[in-house]
Biopython code that builds the backbone (N, CA, C, O; Angstrom):
import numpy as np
from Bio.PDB.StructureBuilder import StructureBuilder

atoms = [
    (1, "UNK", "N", (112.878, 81.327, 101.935)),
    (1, "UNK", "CA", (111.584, 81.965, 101.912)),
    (1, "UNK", "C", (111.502, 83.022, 103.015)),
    (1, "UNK", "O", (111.179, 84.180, 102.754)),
    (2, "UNK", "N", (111.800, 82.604, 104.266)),
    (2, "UNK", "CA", (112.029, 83.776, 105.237)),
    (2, "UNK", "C", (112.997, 85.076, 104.684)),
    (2, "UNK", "O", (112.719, 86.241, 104.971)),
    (3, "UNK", "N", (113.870, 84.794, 104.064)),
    (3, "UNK", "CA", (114.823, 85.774, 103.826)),
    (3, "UNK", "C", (114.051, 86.308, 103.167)),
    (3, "UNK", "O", (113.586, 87.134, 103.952)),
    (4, "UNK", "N", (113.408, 86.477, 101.972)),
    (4, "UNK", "CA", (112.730, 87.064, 101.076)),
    (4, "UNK", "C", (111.989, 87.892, 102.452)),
    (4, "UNK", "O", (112.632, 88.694, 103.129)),
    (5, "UNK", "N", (110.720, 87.589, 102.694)),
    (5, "UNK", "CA", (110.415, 88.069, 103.493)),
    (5, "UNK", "C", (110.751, 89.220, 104.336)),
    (5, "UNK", "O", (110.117, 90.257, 104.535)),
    (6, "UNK", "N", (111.932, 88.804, 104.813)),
    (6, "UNK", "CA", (112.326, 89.856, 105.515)),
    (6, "UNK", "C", (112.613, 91.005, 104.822)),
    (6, "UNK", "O", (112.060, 92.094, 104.976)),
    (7, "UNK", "N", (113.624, 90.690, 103.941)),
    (7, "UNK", "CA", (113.621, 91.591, 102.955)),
    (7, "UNK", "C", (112.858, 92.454, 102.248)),
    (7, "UNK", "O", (113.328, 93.423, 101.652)),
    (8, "UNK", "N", (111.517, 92.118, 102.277)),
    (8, "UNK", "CA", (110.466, 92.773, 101.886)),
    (8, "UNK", "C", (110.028, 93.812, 102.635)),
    (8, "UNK", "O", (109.826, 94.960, 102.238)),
    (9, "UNK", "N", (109.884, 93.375, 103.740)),
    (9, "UNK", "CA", (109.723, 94.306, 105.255)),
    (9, "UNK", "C", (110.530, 95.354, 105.267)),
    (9, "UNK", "O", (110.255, 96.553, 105.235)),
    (10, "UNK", "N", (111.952, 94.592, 105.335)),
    (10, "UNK", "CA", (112.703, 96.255, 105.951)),
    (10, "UNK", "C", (112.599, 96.879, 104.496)),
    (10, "UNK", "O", (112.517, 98.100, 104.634)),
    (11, "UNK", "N", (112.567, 96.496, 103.053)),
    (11, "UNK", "CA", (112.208, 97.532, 101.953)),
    (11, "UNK", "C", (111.560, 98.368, 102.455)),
    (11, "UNK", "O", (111.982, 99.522, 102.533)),
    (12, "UNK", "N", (110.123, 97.929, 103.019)),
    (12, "UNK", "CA", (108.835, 98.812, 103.449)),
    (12, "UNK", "C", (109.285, 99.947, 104.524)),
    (12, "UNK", "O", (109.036, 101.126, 104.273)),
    (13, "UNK", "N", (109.828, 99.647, 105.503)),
    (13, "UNK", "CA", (110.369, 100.747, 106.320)),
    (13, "UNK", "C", (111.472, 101.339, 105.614)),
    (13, "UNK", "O", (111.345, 102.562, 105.549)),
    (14, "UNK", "N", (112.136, 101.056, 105.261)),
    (14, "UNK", "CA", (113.277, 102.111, 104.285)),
    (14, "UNK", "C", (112.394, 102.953, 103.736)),
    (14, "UNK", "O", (112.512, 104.168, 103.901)),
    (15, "UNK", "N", (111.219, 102.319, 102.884)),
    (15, "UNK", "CA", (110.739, 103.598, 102.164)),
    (15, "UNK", "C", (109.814, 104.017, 102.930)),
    (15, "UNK", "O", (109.344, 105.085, 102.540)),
    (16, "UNK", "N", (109.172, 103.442, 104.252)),
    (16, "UNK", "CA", (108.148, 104.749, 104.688)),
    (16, "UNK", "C", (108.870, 105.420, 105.736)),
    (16, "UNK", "O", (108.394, 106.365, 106.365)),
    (17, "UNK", "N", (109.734, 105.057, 105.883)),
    (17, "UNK", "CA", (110.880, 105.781, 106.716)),
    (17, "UNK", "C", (111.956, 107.264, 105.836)),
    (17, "UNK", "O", (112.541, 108.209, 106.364)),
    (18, "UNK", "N", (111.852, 106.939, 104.620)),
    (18, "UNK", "CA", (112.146, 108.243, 103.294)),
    (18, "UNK", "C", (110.881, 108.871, 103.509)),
    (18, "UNK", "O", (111.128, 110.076, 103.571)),
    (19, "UNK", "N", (109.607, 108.678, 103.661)),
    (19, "UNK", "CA", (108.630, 109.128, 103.242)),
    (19, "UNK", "C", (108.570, 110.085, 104.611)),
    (19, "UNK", "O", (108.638, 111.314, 104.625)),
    (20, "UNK", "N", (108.458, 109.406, 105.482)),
    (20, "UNK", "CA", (107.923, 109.907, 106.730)),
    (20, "UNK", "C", (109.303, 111.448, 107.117)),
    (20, "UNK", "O", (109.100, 112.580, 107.556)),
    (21, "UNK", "N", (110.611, 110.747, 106.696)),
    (21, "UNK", "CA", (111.541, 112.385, 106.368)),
    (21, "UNK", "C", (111.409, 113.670, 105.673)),
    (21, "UNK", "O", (111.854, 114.804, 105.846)),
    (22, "UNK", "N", (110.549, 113.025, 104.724)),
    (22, "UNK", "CA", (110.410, 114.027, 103.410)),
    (22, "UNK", "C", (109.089, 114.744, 104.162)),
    (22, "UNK", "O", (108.902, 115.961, 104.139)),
    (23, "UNK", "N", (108.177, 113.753, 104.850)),
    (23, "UNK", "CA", (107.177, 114.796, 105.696)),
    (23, "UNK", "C", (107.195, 115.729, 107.045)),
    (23, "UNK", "O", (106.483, 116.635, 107.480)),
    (24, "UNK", "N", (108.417, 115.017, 107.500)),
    (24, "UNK", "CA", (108.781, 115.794, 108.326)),
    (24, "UNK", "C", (109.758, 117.398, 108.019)),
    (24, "UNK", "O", (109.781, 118.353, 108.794)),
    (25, "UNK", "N", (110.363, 117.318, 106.913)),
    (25, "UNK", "CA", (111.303, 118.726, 106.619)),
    (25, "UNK", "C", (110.101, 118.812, 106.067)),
    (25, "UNK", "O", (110.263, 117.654, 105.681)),
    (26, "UNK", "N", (108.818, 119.139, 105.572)),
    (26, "UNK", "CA", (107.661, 119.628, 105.116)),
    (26, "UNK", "C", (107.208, 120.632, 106.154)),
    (26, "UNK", "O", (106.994, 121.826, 105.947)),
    (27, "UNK", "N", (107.035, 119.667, 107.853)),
    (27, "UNK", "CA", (106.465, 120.025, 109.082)),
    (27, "UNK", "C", (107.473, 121.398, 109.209)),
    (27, "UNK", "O", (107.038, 122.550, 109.222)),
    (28, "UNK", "N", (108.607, 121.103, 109.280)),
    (28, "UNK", "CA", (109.532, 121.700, 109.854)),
    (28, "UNK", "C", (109.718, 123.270, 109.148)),
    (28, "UNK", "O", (110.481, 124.149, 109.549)),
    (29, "UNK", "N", (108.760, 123.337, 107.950)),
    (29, "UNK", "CA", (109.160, 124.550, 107.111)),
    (29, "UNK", "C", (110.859, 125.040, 106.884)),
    (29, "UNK", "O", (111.427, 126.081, 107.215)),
    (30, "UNK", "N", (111.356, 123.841, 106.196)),
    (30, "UNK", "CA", (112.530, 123.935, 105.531)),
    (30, "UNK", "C", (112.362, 123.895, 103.991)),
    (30, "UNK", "O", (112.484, 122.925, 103.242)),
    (31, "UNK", "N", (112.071, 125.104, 103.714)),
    (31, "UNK", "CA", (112.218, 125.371, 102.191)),
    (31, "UNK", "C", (113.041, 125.690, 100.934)),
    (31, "UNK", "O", (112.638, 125.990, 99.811)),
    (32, "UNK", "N", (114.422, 125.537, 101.448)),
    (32, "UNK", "CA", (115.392, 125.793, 100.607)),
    (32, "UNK", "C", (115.832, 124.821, 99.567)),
    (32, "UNK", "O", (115.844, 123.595, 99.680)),
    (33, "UNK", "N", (116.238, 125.628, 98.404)),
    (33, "UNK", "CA", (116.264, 125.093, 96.853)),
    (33, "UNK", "C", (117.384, 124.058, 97.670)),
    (33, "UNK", "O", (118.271, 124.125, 98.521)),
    (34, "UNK", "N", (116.566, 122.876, 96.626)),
    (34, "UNK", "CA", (117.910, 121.396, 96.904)),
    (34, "UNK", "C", (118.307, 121.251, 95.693)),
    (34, "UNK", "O", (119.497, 120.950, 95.600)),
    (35, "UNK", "N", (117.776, 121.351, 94.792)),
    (35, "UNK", "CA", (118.389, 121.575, 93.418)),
    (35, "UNK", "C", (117.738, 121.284, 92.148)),
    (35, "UNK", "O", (116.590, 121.720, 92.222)),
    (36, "UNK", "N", (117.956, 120.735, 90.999)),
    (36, "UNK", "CA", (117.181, 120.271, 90.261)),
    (36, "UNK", "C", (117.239, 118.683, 90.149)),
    (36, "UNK", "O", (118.165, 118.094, 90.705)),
    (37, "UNK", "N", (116.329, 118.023, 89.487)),
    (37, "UNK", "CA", (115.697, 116.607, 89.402)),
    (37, "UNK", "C", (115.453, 116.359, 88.283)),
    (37, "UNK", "O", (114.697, 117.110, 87.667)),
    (38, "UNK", "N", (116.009, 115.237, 87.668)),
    (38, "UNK", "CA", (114.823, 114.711, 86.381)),
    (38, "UNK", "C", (115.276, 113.603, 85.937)),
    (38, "UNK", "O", (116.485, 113.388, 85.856)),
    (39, "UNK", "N", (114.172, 112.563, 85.516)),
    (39, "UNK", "CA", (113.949, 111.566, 85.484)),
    (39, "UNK", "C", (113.015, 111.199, 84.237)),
    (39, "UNK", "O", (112.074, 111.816, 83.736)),
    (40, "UNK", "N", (113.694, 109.801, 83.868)),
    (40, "UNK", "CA", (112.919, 109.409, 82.619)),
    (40, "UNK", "C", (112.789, 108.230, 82.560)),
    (40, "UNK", "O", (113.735, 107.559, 82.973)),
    (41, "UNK", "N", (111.249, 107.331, 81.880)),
    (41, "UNK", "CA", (111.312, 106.193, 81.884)),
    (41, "UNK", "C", (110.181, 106.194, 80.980)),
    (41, "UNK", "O", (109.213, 106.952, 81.036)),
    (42, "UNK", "N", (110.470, 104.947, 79.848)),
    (42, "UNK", "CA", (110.234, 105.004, 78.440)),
    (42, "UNK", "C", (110.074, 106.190, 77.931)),
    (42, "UNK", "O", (110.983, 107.014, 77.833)),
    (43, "UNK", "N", (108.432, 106.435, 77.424)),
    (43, "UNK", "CA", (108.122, 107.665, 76.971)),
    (43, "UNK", "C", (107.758, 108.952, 78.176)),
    (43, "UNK", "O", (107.327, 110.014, 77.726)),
    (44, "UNK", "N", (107.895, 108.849, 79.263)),
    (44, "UNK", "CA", (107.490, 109.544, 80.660)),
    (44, "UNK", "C", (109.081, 109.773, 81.011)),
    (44, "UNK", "O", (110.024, 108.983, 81.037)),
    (45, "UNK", "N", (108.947, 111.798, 81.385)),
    (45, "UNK", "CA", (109.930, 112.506, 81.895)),
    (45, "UNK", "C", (108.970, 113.399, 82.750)),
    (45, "UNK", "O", (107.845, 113.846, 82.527)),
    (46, "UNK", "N", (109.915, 113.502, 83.917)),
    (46, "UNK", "CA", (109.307, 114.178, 85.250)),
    (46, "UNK", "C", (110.782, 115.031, 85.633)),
    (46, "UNK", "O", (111.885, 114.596, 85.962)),
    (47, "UNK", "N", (110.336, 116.276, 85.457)),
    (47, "UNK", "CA", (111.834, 117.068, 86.172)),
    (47, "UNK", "C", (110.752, 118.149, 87.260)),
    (47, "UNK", "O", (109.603, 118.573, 87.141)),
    (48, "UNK", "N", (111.768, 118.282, 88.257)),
    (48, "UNK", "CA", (111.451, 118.783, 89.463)),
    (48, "UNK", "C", (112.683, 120.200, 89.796)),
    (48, "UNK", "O", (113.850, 119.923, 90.077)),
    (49, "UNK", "N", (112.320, 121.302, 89.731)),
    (49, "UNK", "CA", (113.144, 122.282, 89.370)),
    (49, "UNK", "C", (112.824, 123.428, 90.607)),
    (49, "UNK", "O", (111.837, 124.164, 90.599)),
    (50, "UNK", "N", (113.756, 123.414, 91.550)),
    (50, "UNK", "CA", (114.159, 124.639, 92.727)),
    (50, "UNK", "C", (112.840, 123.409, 93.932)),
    (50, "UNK", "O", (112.126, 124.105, 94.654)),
    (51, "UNK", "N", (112.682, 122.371, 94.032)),
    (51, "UNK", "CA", (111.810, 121.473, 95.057)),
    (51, "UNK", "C", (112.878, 121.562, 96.241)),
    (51, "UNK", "O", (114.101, 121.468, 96.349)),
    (52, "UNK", "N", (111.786, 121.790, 97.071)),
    (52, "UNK", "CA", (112.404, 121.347, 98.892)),
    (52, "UNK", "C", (112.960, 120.108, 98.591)),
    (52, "UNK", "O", (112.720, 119.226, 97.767)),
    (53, "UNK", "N", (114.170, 120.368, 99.929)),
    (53, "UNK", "CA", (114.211, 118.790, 100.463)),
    (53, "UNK", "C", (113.884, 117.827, 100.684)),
    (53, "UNK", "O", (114.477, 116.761, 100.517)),
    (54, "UNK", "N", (111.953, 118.213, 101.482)),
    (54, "UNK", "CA", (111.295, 117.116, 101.705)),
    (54, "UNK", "C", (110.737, 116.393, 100.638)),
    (54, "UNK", "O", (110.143, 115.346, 100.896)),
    (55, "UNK", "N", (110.871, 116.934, 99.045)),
    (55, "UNK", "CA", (110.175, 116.879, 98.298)),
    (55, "UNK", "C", (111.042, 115.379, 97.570)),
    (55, "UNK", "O", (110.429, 114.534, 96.918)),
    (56, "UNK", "N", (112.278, 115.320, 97.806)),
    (56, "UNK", "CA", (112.696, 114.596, 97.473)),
    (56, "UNK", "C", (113.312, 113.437, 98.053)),
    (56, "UNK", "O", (113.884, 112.599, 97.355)),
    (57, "UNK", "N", (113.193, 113.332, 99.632)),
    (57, "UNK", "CA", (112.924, 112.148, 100.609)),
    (57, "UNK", "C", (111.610, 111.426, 100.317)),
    (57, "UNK", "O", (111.669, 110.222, 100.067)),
    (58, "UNK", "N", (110.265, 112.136, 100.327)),
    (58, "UNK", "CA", (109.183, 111.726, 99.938)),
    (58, "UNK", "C", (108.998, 110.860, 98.687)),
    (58, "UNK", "O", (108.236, 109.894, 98.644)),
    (59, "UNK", "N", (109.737, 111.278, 97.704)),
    (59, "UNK", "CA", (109.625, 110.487, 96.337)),
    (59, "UNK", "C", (110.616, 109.734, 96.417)),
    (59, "UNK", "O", (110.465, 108.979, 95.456)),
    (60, "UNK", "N", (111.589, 109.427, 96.965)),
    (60, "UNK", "CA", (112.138, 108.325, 96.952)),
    (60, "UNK", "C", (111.862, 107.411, 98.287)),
    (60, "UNK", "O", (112.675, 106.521, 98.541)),
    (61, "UNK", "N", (111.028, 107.560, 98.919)),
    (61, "UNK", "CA", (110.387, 106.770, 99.618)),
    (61, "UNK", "C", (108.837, 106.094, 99.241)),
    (61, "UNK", "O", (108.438, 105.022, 99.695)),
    (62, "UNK", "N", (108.057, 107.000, 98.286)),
    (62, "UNK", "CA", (107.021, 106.024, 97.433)),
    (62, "UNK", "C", (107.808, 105.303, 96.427)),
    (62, "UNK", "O", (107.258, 104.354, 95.869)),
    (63, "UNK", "N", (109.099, 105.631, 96.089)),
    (63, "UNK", "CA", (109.252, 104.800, 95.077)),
    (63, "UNK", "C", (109.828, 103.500, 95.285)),
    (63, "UNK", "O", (109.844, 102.561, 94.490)),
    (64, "UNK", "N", (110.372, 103.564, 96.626)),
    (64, "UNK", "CA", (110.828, 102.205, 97.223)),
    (64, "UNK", "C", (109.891, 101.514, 97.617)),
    (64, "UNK", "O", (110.029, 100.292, 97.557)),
    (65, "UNK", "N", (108.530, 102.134, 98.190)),
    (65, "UNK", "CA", (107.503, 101.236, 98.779)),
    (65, "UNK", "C", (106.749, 100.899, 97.717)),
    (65, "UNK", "O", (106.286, 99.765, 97.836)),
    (66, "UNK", "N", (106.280, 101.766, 96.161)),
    (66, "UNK", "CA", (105.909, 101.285, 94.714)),
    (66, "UNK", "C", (106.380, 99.431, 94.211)),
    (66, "UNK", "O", (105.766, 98.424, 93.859)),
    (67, "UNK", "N", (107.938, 99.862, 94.479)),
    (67, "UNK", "CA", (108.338, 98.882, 93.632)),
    (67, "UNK", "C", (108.844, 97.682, 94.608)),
    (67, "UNK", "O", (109.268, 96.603, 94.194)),
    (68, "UNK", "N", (108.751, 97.977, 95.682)),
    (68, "UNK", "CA", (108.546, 96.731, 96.662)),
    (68, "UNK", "C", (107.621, 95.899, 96.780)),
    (68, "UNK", "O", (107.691, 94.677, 96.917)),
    (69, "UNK", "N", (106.246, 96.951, 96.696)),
    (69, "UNK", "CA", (105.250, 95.923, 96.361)),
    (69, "UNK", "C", (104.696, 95.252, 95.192)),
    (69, "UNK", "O", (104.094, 94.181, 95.268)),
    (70, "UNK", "N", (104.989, 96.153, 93.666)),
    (70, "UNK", "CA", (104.646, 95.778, 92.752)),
    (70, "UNK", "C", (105.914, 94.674, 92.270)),
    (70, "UNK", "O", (105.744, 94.155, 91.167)),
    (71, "UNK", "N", (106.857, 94.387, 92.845)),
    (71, "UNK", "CA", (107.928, 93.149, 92.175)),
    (71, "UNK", "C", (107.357, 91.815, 93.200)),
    (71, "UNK", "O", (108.063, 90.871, 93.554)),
    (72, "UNK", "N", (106.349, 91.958, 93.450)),
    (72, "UNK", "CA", (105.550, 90.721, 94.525)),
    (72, "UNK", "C", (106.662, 89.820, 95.127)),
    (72, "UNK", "O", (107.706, 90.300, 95.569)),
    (73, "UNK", "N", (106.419, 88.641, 95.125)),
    (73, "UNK", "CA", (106.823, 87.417, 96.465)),
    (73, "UNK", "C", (107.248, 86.402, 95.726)),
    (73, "UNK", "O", (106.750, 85.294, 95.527)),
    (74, "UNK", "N", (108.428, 87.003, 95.260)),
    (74, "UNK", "CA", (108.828, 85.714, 94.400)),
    (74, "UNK", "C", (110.352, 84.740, 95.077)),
    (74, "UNK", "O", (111.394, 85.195, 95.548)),
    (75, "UNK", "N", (110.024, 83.636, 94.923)),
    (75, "UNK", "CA", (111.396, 82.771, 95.769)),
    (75, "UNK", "C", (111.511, 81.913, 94.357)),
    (75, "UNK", "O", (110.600, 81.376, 93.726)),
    (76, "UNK", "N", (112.981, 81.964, 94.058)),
    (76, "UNK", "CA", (113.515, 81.078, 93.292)),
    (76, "UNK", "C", (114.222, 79.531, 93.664)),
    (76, "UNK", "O", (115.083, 79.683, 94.530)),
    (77, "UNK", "N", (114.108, 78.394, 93.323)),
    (77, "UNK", "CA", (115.270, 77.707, 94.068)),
    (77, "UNK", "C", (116.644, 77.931, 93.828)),
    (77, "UNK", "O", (116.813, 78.305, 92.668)),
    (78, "UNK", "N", (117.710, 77.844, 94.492)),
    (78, "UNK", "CA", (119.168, 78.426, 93.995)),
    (78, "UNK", "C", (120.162, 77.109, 93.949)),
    (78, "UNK", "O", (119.789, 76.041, 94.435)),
    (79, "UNK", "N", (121.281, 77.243, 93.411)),
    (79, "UNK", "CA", (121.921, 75.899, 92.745)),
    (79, "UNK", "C", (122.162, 75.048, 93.718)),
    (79, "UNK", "O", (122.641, 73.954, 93.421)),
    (80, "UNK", "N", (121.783, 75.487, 95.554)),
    (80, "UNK", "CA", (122.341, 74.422, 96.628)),
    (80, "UNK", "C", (120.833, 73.833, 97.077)),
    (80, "UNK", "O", (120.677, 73.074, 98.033)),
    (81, "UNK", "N", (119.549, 74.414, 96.049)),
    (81, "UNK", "CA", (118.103, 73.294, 95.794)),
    (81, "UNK", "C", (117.829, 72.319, 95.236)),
    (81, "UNK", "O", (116.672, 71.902, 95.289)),
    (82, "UNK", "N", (118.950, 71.554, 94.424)),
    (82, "UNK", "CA", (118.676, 70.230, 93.541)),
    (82, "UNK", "C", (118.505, 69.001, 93.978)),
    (82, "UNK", "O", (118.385, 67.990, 93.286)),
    (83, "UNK", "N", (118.490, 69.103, 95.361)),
    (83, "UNK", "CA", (118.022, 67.862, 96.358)),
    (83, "UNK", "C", (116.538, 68.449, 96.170)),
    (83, "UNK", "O", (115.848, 67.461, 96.421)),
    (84, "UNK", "N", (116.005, 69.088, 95.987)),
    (84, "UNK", "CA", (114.320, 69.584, 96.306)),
    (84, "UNK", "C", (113.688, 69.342, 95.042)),
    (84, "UNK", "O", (112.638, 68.700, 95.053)),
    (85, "UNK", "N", (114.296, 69.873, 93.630)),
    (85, "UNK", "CA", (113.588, 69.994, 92.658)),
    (85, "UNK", "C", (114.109, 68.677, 91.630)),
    (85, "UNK", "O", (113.915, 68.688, 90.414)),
    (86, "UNK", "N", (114.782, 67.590, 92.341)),
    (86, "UNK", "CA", (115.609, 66.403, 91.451)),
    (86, "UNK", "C", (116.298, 66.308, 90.669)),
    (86, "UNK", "O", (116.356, 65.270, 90.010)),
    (87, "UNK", "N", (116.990, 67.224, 90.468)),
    (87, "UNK", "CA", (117.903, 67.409, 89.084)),
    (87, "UNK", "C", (119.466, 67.159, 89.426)),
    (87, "UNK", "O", (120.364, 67.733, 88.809)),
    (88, "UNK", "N", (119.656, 66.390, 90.306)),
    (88, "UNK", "CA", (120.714, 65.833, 91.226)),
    (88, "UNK", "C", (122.152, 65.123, 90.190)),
    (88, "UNK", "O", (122.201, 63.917, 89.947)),
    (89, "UNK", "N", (123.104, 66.007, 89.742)),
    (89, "UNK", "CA", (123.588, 65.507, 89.353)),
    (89, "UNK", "C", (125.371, 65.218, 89.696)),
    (89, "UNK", "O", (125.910, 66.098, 90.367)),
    (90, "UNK", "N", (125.875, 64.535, 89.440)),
    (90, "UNK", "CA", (127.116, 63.438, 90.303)),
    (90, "UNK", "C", (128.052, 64.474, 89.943)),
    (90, "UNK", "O", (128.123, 64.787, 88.755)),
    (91, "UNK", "N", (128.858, 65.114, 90.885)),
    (91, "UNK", "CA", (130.434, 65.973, 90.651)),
    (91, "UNK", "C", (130.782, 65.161, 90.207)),
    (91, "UNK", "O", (130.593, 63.973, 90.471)),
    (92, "UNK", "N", (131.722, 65.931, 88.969)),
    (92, "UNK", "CA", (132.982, 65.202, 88.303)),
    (92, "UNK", "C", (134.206, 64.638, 88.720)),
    (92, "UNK", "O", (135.103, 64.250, 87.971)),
    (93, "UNK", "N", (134.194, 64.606, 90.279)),
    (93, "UNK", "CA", (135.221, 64.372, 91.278)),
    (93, "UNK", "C", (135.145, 62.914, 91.798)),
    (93, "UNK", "O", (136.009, 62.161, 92.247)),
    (94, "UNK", "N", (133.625, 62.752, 91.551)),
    (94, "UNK", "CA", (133.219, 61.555, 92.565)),
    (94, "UNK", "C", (133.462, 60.506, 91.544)),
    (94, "UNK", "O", (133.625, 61.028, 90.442)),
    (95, "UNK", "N", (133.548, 59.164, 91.519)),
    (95, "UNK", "CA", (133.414, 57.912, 90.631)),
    (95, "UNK", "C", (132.018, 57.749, 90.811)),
    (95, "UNK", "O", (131.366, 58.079, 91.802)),
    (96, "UNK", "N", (131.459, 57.009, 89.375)),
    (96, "UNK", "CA", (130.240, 57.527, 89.091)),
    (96, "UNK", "C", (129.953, 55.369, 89.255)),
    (96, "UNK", "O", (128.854, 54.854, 89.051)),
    (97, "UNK", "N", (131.107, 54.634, 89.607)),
    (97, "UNK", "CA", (130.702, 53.452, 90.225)),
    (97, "UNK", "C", (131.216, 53.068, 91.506)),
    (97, "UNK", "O", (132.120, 53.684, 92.069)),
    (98, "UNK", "N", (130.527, 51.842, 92.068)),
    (98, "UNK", "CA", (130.960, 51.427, 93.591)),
    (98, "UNK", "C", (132.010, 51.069, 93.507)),
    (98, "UNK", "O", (132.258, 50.403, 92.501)),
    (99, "UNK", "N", (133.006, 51.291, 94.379)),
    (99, "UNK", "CA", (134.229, 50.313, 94.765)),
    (99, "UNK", "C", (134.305, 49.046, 94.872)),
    (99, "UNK", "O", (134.808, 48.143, 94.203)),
    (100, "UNK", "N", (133.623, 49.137, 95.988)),
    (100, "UNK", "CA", (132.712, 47.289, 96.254)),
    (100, "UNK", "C", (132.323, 46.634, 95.441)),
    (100, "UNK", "O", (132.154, 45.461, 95.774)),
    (101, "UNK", "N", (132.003, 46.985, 94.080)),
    (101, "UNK", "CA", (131.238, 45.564, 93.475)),
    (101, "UNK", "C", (132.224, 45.587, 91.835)),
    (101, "UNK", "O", (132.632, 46.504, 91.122)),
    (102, "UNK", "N", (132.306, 44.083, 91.758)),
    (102, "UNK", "CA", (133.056, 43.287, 91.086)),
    (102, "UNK", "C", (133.334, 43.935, 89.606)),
    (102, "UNK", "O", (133.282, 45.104, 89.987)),
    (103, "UNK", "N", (133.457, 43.987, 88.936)),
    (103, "UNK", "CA", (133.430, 44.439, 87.124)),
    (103, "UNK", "C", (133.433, 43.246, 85.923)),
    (103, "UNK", "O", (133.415, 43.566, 84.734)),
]
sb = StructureBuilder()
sb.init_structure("model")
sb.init_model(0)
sb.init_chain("A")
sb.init_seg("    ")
for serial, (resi, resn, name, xyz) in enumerate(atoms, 1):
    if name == "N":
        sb.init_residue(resn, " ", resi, " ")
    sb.init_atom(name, np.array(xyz, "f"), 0.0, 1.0, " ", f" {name:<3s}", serial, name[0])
structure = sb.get_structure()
């Protein structure tokens, strides 16, 4: 659960840390063509044609902080949790009776 967590966090600075670049070559009046852009998802296409630099630190820094927050707080248990959730079942290695007792 902590790991998640954390993970969530430094997402958030990765992307307001893209964001905060893309505003800074804004500050800086660096306007030179970075190239072209375009992007599609389902029926939605967005192309971005002769955009600054900053233009494209900025959008990939809302889009990391977008989808960081919209994939919420989710913790799964993972296959070394079956002591937690009971589904405890005997390796095929082990004998599945006691030594100790009689037959």
């Amino acid at each position: 659960m902590t790991s998640v967590a954390i993970y969530k966090i430094i997402s958030l600075f990765v992307g307001l840390g893209f964001a905060y670049m893309g505003y800074r070559l804004f500050m800086a009046n660096i306007w030179g063509n970075a190239g072209d852009v375009s992007g599609e998802f389902e029926n939605n296409k967005i192309m971005f044609k002769r955009a600054a630099p900053g233009t494209f630190f900025a959008i990939a820094g809302a889009v990391i902080v977008v989808v960081t927050i919209l994939r919420g707080f989710e913790v799964e248990p993972t296959s070394s949790d079956k002591h937690a959730t009971g589904s405890f079942e005997t390796p095929p290695h082990l004998p599945t009776t006691s030594p100790l007792t009689k037959e």
